[in-house]
TORFIMAR-287451 format. One record per atom (N, C-alpha, C, CB): residue number from 1; residue in one letter; atom name; x, y, z. Coordinates in pm, 1 decimal, always signed. Each point is the difference from the previous one (the first is absolute). Glycine has a CB too. Layout:
(NUM; a; CA; (X; Y; Z))
...
This chain:
(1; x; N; (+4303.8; +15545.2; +7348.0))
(1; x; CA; (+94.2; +101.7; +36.3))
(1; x; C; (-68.6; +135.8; +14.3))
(1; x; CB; (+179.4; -129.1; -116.6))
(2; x; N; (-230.9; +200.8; +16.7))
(2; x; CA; (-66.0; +105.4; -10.8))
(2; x; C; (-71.2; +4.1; +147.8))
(2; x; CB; (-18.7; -7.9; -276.0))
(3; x; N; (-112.6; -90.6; +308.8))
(3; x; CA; (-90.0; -19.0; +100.2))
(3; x; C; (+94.5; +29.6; +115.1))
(3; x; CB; (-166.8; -172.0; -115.4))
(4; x; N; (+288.3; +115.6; +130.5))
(4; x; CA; (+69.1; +20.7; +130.3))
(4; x; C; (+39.8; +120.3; +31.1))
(4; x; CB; (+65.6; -191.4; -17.5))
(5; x; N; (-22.0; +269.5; -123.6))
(5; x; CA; (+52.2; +138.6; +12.9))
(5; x; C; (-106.6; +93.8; +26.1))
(5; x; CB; (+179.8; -49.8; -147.6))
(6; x; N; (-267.0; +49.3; +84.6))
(6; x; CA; (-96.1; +110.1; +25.6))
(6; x; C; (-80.2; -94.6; +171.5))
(6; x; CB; (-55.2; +124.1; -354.2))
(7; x; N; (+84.4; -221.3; +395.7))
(7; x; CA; (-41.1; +16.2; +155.7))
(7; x; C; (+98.9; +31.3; +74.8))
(7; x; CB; (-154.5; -146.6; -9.9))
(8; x; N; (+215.2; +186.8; -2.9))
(8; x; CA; (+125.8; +5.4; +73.5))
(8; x; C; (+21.3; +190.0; -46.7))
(8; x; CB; (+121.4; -333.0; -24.9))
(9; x; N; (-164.1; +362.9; -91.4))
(9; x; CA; (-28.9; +169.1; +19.4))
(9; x; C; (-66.9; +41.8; +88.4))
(9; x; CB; (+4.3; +24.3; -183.9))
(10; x; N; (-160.7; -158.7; +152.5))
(10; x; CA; (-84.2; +102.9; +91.5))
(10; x; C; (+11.9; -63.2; +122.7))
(10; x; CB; (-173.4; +89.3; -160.9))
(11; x; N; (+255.4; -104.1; +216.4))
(11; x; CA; (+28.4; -39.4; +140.7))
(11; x; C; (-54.4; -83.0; +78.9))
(11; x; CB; (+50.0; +163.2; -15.4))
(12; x; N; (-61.4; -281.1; -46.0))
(12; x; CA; (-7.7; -165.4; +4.9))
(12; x; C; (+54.6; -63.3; +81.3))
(12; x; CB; (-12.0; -1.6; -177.9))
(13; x; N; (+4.1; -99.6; +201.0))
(13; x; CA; (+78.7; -135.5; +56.2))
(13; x; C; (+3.2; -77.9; -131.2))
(13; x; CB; (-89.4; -18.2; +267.2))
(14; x; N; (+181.6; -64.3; -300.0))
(14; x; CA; (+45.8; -45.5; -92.8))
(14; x; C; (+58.0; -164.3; +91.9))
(14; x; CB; (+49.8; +283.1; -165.8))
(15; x; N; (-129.4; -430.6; +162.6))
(15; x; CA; (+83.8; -62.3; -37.9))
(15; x; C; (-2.8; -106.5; -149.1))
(15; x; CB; (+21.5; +55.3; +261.1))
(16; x; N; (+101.2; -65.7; -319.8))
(16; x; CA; (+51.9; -16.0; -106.1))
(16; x; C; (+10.2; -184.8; -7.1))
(16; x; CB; (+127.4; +279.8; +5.6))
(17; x; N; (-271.1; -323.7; -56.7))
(17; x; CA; (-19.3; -157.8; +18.5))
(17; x; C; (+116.2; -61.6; -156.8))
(17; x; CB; (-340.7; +10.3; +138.3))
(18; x; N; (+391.5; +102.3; -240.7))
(18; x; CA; (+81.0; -48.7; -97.5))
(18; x; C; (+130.2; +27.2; -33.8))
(18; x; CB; (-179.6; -11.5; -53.1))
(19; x; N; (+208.6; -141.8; +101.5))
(19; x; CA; (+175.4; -3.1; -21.9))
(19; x; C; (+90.5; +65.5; -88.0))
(19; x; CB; (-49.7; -181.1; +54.5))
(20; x; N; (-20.1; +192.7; -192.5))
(20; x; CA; (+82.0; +17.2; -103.4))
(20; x; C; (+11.7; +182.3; +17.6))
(20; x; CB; (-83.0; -255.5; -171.9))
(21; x; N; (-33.2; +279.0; +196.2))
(21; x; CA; (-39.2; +183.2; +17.1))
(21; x; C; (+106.2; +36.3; +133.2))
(21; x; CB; (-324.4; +7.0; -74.0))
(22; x; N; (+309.6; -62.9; +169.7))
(22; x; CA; (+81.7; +29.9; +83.9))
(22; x; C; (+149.5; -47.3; -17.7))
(22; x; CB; (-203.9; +8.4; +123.6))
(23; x; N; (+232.0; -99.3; -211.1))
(23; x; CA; (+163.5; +24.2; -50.6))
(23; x; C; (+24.7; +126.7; -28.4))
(23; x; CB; (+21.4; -201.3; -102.2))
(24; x; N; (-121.8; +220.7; -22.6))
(24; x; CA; (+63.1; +114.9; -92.3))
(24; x; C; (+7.8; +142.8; +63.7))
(24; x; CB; (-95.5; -127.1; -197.9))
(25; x; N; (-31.8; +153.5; +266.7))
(25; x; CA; (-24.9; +97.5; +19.5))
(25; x; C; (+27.9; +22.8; +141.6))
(25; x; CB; (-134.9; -3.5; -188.0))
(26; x; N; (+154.8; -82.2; +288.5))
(26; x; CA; (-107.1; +9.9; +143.1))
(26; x; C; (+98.4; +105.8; +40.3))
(26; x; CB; (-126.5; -264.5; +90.9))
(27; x; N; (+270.9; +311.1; -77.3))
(27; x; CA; (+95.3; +70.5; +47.4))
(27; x; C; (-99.7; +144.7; -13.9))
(27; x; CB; (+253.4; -163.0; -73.0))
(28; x; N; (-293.6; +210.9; -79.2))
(28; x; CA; (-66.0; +130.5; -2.1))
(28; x; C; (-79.0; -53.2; +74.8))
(28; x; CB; (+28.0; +126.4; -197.0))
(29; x; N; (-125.5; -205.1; +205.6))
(29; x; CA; (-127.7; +22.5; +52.3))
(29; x; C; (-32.5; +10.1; +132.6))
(29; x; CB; (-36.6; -91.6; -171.3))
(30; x; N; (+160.6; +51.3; +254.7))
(30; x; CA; (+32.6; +12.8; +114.6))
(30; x; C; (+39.1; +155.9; -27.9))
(30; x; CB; (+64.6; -264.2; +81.4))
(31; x; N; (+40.8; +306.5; -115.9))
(31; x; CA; (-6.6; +120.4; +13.8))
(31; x; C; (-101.4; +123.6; -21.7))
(31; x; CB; (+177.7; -112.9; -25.0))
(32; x; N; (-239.2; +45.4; -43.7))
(32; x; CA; (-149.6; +127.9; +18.0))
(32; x; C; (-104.0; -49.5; +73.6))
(32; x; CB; (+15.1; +95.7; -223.8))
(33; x; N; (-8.6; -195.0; +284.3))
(33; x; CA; (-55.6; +12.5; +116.6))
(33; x; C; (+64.8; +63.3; +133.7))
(33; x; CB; (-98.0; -177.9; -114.6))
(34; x; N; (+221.2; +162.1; +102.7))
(34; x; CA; (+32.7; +97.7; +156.4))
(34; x; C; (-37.6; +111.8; -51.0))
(34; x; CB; (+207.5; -92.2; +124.7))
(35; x; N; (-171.2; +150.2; -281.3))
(35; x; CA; (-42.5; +175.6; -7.8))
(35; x; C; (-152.1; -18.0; +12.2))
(35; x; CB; (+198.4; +117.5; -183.3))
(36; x; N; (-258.0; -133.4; +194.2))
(36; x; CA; (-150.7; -19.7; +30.9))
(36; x; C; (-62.7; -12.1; +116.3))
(36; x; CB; (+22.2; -83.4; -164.9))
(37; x; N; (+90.2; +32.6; +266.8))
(37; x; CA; (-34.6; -69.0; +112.9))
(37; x; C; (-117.0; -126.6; +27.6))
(37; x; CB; (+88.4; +227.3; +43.2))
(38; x; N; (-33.0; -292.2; -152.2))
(38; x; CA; (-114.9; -137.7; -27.4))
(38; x; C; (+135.0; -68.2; -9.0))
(38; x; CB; (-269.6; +54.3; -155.8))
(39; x; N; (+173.4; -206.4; +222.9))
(39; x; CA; (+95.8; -148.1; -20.8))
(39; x; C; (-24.0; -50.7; -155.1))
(39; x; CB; (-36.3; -95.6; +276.0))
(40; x; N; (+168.5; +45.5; -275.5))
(40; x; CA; (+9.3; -72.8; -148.0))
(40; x; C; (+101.1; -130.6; +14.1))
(40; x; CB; (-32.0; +247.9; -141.5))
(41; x; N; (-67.3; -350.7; +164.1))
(41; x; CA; (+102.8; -67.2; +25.6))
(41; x; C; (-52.6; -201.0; -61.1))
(41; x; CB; (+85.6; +242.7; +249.8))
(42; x; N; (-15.1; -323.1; -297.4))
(42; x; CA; (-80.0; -111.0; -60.7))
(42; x; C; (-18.8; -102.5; +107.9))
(42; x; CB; (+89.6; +37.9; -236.2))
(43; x; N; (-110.2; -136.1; +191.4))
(43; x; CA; (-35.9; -132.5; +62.8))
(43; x; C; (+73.9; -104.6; -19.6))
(43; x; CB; (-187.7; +63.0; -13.3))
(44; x; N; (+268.9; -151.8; +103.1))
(44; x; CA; (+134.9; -93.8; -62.3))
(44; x; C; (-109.6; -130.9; -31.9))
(44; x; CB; (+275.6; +83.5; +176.5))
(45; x; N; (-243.5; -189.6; -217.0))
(45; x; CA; (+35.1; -112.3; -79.6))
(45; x; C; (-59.7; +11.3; -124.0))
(45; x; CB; (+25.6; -134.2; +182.6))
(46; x; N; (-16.5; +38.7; -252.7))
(46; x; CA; (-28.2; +1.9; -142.4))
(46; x; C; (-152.0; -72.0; -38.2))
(46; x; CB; (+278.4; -7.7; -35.5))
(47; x; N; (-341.2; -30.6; +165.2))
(47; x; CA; (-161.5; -65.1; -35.6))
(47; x; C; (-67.5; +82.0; +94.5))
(47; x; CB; (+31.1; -266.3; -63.0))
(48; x; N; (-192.6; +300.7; -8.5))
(48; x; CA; (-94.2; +66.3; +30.1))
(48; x; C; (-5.9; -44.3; +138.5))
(48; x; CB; (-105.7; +31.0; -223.0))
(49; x; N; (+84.4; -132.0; +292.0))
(49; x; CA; (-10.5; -59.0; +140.4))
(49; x; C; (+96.7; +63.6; +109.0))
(49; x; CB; (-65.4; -217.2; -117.5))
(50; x; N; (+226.2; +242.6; +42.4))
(50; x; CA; (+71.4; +53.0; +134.2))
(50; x; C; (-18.6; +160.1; -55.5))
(50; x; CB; (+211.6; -225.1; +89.4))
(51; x; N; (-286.5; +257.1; -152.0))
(51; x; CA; (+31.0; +167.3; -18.4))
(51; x; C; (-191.6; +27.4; +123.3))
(51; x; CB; (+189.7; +54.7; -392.1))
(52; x; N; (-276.7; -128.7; +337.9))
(52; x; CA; (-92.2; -15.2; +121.1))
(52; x; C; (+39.7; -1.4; +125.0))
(52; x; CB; (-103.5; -101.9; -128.1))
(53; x; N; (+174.6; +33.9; +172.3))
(53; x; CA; (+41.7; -80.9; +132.9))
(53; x; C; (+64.7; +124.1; +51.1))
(53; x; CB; (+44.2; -274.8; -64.0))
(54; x; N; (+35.4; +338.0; -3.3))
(54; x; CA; (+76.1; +94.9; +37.9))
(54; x; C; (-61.6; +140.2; +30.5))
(54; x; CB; (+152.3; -135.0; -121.8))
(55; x; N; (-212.2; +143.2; +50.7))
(55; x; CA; (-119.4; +134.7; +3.6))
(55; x; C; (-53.4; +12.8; +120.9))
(55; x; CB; (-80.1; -26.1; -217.2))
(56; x; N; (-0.9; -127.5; +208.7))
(56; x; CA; (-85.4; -17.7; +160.8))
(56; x; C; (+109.9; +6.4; +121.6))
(56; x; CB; (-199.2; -183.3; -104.2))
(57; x; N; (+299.0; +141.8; +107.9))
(57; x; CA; (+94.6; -32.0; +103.6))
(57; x; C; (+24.5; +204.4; +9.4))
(57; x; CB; (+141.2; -342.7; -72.8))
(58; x; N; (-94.5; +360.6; +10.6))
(58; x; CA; (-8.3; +153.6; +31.8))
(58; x; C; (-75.3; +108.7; +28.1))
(58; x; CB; (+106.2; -67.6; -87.4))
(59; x; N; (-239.7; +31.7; +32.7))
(59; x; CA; (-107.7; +91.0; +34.5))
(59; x; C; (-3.8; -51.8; +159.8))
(59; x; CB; (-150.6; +31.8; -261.2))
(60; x; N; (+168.4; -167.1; +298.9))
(60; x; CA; (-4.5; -48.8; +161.1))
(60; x; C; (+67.4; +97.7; +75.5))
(60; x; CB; (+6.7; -243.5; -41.3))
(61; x; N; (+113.4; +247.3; +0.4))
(61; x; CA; (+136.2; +50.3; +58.3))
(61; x; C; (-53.6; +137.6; +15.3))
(61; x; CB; (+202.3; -153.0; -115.5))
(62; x; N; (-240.2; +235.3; +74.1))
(62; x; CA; (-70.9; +138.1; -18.7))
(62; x; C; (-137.0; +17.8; +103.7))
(62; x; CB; (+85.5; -6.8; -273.4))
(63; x; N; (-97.5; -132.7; +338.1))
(63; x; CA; (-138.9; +19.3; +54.9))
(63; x; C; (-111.4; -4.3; -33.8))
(63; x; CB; (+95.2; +80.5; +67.2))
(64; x; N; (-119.6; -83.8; -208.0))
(64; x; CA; (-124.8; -20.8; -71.3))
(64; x; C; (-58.2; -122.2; +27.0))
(64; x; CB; (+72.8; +132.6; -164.0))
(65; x; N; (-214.5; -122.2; +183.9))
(65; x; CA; (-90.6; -150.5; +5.9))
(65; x; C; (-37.5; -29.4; -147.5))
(65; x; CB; (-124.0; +39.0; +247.8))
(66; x; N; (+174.7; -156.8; -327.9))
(66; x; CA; (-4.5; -29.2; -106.6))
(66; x; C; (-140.8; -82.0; +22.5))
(66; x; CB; (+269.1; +21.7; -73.3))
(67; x; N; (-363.2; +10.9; -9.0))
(67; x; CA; (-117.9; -62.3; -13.3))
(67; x; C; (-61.2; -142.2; -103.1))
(67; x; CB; (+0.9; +249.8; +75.8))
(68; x; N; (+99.8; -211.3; -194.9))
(68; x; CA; (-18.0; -63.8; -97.1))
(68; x; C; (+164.2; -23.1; -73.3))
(68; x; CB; (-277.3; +99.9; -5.7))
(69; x; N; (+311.8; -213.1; -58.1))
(69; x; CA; (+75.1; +13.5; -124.6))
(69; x; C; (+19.4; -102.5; -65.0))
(69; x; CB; (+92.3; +151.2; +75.8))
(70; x; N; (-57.5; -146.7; -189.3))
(70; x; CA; (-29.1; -106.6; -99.1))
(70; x; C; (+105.9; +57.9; -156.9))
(70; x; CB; (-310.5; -62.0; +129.6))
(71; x; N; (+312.3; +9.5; -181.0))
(71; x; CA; (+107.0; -47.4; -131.3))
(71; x; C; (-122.7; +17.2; -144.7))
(71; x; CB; (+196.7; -237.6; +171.6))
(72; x; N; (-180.7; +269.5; -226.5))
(72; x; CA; (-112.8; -71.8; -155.3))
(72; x; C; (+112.4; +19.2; -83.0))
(72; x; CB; (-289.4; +85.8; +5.2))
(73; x; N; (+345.9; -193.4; -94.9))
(73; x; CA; (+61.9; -14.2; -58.3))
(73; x; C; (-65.4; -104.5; -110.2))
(73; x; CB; (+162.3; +91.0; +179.8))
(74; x; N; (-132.7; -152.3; -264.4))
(74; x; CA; (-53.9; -93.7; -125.0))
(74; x; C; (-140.9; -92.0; +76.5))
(74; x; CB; (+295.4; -38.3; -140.7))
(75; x; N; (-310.9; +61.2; +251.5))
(75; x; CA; (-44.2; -79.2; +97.9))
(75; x; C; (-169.4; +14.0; -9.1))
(75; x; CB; (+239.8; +32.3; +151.3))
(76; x; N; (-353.4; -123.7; -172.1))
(76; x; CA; (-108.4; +5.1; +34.7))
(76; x; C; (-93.6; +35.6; +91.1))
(76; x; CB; (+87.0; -90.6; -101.0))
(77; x; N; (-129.1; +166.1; +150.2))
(77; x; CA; (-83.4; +88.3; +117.4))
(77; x; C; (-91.2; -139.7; +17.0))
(77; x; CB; (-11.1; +319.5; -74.3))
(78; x; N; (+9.4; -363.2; +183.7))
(78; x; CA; (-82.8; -113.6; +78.5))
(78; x; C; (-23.2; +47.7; +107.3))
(78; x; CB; (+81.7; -179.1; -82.2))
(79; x; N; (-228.0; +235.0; +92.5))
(79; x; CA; (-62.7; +16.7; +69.0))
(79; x; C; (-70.2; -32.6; +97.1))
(79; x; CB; (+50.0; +52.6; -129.2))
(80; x; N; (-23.5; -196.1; +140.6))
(80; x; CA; (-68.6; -69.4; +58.0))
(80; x; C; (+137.8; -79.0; +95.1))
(80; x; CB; (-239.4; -2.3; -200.8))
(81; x; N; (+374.5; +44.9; +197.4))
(81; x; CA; (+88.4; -41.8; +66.9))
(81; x; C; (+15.1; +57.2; +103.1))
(81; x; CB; (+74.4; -64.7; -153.9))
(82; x; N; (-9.9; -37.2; +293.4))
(82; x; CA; (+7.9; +28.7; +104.1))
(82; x; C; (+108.5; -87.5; +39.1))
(82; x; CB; (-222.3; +87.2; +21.1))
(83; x; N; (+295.0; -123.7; +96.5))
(83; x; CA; (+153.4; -38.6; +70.5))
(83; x; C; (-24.5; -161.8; -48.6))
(83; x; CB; (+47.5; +194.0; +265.2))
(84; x; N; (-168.2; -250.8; -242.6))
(84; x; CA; (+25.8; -139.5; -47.2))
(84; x; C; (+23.3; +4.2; -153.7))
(84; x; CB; (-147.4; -102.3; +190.4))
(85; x; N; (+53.2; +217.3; -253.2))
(85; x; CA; (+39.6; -104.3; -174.7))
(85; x; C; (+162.3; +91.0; -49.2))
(85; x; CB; (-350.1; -45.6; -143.1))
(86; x; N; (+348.8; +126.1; +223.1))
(86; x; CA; (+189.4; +17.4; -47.3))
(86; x; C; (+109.7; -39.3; +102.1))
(86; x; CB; (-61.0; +213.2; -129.6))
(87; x; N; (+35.8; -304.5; +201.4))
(87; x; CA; (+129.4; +0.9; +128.6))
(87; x; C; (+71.3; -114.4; -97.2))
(87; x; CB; (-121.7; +50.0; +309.5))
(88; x; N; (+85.7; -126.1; -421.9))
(88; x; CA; (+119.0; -69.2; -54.1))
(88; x; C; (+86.6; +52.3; -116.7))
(88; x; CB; (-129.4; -173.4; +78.0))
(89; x; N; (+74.6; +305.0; -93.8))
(89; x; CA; (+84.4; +70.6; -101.8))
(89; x; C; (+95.3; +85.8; +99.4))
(89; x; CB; (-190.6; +13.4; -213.9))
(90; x; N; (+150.9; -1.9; +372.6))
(90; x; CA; (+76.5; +101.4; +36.8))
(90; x; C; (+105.3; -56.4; +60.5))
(90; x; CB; (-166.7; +148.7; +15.1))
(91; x; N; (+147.3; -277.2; +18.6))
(91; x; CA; (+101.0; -78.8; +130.0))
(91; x; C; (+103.6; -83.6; -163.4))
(91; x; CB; (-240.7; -90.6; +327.3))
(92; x; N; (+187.0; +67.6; -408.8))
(92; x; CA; (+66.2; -58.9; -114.9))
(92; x; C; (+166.6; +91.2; +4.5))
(92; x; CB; (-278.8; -60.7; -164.5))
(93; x; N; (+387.1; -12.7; +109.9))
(93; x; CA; (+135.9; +62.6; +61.2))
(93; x; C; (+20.8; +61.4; -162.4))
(93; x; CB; (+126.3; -195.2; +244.0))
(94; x; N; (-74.0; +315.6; -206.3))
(94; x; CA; (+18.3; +111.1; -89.4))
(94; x; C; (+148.0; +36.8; -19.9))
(94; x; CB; (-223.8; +81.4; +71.9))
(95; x; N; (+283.6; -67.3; -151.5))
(95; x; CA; (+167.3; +36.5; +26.4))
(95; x; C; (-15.3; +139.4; -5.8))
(95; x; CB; (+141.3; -197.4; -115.2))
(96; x; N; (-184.6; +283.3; +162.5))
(96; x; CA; (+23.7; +175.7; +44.9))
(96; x; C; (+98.8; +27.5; +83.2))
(96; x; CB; (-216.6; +43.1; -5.3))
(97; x; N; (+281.4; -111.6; +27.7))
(97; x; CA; (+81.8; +28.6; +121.8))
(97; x; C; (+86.5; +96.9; -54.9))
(97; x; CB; (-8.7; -220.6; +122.0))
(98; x; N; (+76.4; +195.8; -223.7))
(98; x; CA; (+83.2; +60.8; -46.7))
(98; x; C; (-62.5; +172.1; -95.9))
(98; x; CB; (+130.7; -294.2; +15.6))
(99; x; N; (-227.0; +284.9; -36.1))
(99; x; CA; (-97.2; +50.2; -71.9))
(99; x; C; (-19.8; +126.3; +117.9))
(99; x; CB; (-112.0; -241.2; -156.7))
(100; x; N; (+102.9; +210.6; +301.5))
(100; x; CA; (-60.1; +106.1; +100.1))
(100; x; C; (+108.6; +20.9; +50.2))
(100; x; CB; (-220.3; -52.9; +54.0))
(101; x; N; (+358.9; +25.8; -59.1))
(101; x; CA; (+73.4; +24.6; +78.4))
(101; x; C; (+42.2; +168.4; -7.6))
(101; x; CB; (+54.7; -268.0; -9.6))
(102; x; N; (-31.1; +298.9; +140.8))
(102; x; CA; (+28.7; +149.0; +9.7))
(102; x; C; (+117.3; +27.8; -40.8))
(102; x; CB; (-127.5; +28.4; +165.6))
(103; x; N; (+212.2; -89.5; -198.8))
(103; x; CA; (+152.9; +16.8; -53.9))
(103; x; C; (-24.7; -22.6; -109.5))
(103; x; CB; (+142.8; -61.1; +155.8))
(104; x; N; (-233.7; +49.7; -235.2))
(104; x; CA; (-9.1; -11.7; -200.9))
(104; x; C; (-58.8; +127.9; +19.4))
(104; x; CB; (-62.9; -273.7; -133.1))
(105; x; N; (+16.5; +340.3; +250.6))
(105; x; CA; (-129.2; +136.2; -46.4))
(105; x; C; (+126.2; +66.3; +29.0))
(105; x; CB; (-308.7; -12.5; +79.0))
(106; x; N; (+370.6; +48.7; +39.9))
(106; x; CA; (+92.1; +107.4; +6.4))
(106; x; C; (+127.9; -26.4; -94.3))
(106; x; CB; (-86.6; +46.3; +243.2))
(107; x; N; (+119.6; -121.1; -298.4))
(107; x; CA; (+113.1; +2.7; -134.6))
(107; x; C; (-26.1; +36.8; -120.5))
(107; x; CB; (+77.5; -155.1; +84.6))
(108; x; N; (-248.0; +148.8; -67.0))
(108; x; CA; (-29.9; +81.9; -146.5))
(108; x; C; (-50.7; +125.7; -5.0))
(108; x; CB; (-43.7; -189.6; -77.7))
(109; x; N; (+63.5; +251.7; +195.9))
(109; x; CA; (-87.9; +138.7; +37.8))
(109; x; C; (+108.3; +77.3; +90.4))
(109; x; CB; (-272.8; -110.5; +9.4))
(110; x; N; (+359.0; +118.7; +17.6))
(110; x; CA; (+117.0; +49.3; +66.6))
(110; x; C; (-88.9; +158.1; +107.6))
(110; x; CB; (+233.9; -107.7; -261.2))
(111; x; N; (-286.3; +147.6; +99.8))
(111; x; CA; (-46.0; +182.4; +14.7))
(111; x; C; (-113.7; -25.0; +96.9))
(111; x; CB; (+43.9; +126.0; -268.4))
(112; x; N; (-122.9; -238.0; +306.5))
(112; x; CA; (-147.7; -21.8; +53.3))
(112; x; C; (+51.3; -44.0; +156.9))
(112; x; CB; (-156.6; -95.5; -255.8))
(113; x; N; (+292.3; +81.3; +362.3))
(113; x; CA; (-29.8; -48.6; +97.7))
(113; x; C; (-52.0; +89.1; +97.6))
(113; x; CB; (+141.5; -152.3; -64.7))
């Protein structure tokens, strides 16, 4: 919380990868970012993967050439991985659906559309 407020003083971009922080707080923190003229705004679903997915999908939308991105979470740095030794963890079926949906992000963020 603190970290968000004082970037958002000093006239930051702010996005807000935690759910619980952005319950409590995100309404102020949105609001001192418009007095700031900085964005403050979070990331919808509830797993590290669609708050990624979403990031990148928007920096797109903005025009940015995304070069790199990636997740580290409990997860082992393998260095030596490439599309064959992870394409069966990635094509493997995941229930996120519900997890990324844009109607769980805008029902819990009303103040963020």
């Amino acid at each position: 919380m603190r970290i968000a407020i004082d970037a958002l003083n000093n006239k930051k971009h702010v996005v807000m990868m935690d759910v619980e922080t952005d319950v409590v707080i995100g309404s102020y923190l949105k609001k001192l970012g418009d007095k700031n003229g900085v964005i403050y705004t979070g990331l919808g679903g509830r797993r590290a993967g669609c708050a990624v997915m979403e990031l990148y999908s928007f920096a797109r939308a903005m025009g940015l050439d995304v070069k790199v991105i990636g997740q580290g979470q409990n997860n082992k740095i393998d260095y030596d991985c490439n599309p064959d030794t992870v394409s069966r963890g990635a094509v493997a079926p995941q229930d996120e659906s519900r997890a990324c949906s844009p109607r769980s992000r805008t029902a819990r963020r009303p103040w963020s559309r």
